[in-house]
N, C-alpha and C positions, 0 to 999 in steps of 0.2 A: 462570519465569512463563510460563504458556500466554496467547496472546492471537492475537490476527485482525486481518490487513492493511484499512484503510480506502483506502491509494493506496499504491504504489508505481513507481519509477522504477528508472532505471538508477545514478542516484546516492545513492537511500534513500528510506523508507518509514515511513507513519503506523502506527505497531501500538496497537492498541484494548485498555486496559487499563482496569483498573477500581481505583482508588487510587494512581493513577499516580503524585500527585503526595509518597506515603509510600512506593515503591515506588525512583523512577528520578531522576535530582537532573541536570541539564543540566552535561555536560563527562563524562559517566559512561560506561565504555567496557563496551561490552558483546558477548556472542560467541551469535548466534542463529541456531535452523536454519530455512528457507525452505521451506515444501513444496509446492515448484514442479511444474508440468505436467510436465516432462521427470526427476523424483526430487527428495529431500531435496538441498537448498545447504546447507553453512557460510559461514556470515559473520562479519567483525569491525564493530562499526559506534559510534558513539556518538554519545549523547544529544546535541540541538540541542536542541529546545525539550520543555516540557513542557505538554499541555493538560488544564485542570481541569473541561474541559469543558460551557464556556460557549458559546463559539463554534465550536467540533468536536466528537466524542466525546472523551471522558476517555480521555488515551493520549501516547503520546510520537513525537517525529518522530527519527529516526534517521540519519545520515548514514553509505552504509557508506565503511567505513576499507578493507578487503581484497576484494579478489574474483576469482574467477579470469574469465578472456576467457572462458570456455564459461557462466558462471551470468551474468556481462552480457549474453551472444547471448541468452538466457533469458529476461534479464528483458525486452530489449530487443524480443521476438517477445511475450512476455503482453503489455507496455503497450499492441502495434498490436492484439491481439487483442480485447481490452480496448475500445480505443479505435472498432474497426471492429462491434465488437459494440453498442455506445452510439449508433454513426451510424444504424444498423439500426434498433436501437429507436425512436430518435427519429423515423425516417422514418415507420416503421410505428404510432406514433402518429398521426402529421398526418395520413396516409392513414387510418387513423380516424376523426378529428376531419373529414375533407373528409366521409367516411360519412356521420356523424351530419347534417353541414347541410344535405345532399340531400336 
């Protein structure tokens, strides 16, 4: 099943599915590949929750089970990149919004 990251961490990741809940059953162990900035990951991971998407997209949250120390540095440098990229935006909003009330 192909699907697209909605969050990811160093310990696991929301993947955006679409029938999630006919597709993936929570305790469900699964083996997915990542295609991270620095090449393809393998991963072990398995099903925690399952959403029907009410209150997230329709998709499952995964906790991974295996990883090697180089695809955690990995994930561990996209969340700050991630993260430093959102500060950005946001600022560059407000500095916007200052724009607009002058």
């Amino acid at each position: 099943v192909e699907s697209t990251t909605f969050d990811i961490s160093e310990s696991g990741v929301f993947l955006v599915a679409a029938n999630a809940g006919a597709c993936f059953a929570p305790g469900e162990s699964l083996d997915m590949t990542l295609h991270l900035p620095e090449g393809p990951a393998k991963l072990a991971g398995r099903v925690v929750w399952v959403s029907d998407g009410r209150y997230k997209p329709e998709g499952v949250g995964v906790r991974f089970e295996r990883r090697s120390k180089e695809v955690g540095r990995a994930l561990k440098k996209l969340r700050r990149v991630k993260k430093a990229g959102a500060g950005r935006t946001d600022q560059a909003a407000k500095a916007d919004a200052a724009k607009e009330r002058a």
